[in-house]
Structure formats: C-alpha cells, structure tokens
C-alpha positions as CSV (number, residue, x, y, z in Angstrom):
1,X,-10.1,24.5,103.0
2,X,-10.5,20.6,102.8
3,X,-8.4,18.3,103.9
4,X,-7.3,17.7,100.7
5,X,-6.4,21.1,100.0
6,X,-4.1,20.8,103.1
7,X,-2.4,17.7,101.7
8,X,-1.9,19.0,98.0
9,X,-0.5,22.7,99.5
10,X,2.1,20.2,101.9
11,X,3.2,17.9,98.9
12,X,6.5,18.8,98.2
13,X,7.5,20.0,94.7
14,X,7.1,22.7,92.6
15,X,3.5,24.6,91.7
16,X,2.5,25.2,88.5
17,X,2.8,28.9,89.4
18,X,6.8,27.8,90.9
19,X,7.4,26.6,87.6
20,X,5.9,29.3,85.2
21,X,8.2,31.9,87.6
22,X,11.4,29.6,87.2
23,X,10.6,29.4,83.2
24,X,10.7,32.8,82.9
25,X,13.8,33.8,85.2
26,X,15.9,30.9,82.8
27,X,14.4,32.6,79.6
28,X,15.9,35.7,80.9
29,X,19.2,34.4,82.3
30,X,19.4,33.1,78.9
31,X,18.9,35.7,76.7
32,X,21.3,37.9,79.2
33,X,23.8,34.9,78.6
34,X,23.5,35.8,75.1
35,X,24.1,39.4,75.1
36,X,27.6,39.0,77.4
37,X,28.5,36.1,75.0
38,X,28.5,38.8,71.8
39,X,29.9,41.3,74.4
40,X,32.8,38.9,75.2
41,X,33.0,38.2,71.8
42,X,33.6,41.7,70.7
43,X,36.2,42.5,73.7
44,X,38.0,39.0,72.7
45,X,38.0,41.3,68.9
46,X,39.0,44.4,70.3
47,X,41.6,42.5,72.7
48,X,43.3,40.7,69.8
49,X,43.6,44.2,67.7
50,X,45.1,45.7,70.9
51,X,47.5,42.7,70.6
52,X,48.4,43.8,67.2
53,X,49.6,46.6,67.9
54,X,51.8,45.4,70.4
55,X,55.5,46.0,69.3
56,X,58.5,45.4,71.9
57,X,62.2,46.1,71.1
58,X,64.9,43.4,71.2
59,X,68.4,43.8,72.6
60,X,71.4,44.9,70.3
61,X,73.7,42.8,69.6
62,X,71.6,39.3,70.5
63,X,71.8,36.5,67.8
64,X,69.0,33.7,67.5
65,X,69.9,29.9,67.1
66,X,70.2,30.6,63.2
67,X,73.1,32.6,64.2
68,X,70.6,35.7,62.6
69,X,70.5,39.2,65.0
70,X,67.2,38.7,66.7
71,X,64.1,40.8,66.1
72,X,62.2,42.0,69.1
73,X,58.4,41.0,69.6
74,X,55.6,42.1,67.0
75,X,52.3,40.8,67.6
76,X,51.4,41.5,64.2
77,X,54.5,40.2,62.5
78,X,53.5,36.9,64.5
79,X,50.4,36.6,62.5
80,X,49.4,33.1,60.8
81,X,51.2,31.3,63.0
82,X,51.3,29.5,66.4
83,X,53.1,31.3,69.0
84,X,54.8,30.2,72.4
85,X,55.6,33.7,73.9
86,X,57.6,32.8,76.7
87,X,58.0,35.0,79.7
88,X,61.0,35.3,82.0
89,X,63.5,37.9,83.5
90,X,67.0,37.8,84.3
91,X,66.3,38.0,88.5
92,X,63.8,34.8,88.8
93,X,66.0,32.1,89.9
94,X,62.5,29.7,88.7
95,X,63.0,31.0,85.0
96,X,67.0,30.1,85.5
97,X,66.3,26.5,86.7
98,X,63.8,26.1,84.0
99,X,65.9,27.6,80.5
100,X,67.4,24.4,80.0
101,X,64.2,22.6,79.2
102,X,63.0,26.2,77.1
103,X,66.2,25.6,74.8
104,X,64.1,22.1,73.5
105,X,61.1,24.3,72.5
106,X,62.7,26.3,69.5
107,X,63.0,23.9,66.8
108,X,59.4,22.3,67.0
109,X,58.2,23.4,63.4
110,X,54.6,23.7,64.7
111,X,55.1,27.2,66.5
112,X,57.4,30.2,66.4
113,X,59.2,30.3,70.3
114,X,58.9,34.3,70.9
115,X,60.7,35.4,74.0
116,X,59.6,38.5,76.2
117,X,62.2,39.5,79.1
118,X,60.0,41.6,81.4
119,X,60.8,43.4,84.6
120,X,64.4,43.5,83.8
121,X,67.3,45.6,83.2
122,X,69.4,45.7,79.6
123,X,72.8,44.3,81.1
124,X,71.4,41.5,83.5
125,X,69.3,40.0,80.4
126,X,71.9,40.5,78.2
127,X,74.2,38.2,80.2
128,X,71.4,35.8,80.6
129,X,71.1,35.2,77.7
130,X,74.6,35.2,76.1
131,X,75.5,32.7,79.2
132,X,72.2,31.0,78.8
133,X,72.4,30.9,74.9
134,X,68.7,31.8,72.8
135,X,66.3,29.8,71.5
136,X,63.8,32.2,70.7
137,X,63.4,33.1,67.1
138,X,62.3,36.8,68.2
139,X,63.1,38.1,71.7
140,X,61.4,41.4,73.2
141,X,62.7,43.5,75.9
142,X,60.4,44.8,78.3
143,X,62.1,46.7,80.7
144,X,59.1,48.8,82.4
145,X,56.7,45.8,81.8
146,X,54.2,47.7,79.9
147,X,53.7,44.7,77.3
148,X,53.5,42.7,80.1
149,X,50.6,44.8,81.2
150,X,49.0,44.5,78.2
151,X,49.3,40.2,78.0
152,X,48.0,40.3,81.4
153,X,51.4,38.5,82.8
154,X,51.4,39.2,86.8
155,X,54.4,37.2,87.7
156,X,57.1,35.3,85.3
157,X,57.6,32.5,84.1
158,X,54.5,32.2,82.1
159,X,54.2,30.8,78.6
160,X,50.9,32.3,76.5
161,X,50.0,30.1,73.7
162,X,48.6,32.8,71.0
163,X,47.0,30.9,67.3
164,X,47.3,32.2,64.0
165,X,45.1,35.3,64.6
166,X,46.4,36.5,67.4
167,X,44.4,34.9,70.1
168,X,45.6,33.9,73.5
169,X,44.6,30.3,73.3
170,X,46.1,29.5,76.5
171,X,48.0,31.1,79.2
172,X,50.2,28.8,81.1
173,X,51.6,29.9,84.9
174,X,55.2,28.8,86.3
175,X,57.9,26.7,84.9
176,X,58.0,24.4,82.4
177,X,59.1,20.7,82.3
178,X,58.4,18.2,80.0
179,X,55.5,16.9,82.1
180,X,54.3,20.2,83.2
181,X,54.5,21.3,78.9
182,X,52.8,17.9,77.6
183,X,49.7,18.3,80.2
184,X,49.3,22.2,80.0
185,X,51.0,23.5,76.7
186,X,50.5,20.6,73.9
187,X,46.7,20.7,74.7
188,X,46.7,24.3,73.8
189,X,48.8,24.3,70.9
190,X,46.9,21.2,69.4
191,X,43.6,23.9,70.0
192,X,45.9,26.5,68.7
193,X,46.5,24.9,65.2
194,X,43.1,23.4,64.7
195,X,41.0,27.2,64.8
C-alpha cells in the first residue's frame, strides 16, 4: 500500500461501497414504510367500522337544551357530521370546574356536542347533570366504561374530535378553557371539516 492509499483509506467520508450499502438499507426502509402505511391505513378502516358500531345508552328522564329527551351516543347516527364527544364523570372534581365553559360548546353550528359519562354510577350523573344543566345534543352513559375502552379514553376529561366519517381527528387530554379549546380543539375541528 502507497502512501496514497493510506491517505485516501483515512479521509473521512463515506466509500462508494458505504454508500451503495446505505442506498439499499433506505430503499428497504422505504418500501417497509409503505407496507405499515396501507397497514395503518386499513386498521384506521377497520377502527372507524368498530366505531360504528359503537352504541351507548342515555339516561331516562335527561332533556337536552332543546328541552327534547336526550338520545344516548351512536357512532353511526353521528355520521356526516363533526363531532365533539366530550368525556367526563360525575366523581372528577377537573370535569366539575370545567362544565361551565363545556355549556358554551353546544350551540356552535359547526359540530354536534355528544356527551359520554364514563366510569360512573346512574344517580351521581344524573344529579350532575340536572344541577349542572346539558348541553350535549346526545349524551351516552357508560357506566362499566366499555365504550370508553373502545375510544381509547384512559382518564376523563378528554374531548375526541371525530369528522364526518367517523374518524378520530383529534383526541384532546384534560380540561377545557377557552385558551386550552382555541389552541388544541379549533385546529382539529378546522381539519375535521375540511376531509
């Protein structure tokens, strides 16, 4: 070996060889990108027909602001339109303090405000809500949190922003104020109504 073999084996940078490996390995990363992208794609399908069938009971007796009995929560009735599913239970002290700003949310004509009262017992939401009044134009009960299982909701509040097909656009942790719903919920709503 010549000195100037030395010199070009210590210059730093990648071979010829380094780069013809490196090609390859991002041709494959690529091509596997692809194949979880149509895989993700077809469990984001399968999820929203899940969704669909995701029917949870109201309470008897409950009346919505259009002084209507409410219905409980279909995903499927839902359909072709915007949905704020907000949820909360009776017990969280966090969902109490934040109700107040909630009961601004149900006349905005973009979306329908569906309610989901998970974790909770019938009598405890039931005077929630008639000392707490309803905005919600469709209010599920999920005592044994089963639909909450199947949104994914591990602790309340949360608000899920669903589009007109069904699909969780946005899923948005804790309690909502104005600030906290223009920088986390309008951004998903405006995605929401635009797909």
């Amino acid at each position: 070996m010549t000195h100037r073999d030395y010199a070009e084996a210590e210059k730093p940078g990648l071979s010829r060889r380094d780069l013809a490996l490196g090609a390859a390995a991002l041709a494959g990363m690529v091509g596997a990108g692809f194949g979880i992208s149509k895989s993700n794609e077809k469990a984001a399908r399968t999820r929203v027909s899940a969704l669909d069938s995701l029917v949870v009971p109201g309470l008897p007796g409950l009346v919505g602001p259009n002084g209507w009995p409410t219905p409980g929560l279909s995903m499927a009735a839902l359909r072709g339109r915007v949905a704020l599913v907000h949820a909360f239970s009776s017990w969280c002290p966090v969902c109490f303090s934040e109700y107040d700003f909630i009961k601004t949310l149900g006349s905005d004509p973009r979306y329908v405000l569906a309610g989901l009262i998970v974790m909770d017992r019938e009598d405890p939401a039931r005077k929630f809500i008639a000392s707490r009044g309803n905005p919600h134009a469709v209010l599920g009960f999920d005592g044994s949190g089963e639909a909450a299982r199947r949104l994914r909701i591990g602790a309340v509040p949360r608000t899920i922003v669903f589009d007109g097909q069904g699909r969780i656009v946005e899923t948005v942790p804790g309690s909502l104020s104005a600030g906290y719903f223009r920088e986390k919920v309008e951004p998903a709503i405006a995605r929401a109504l635009r797909a």
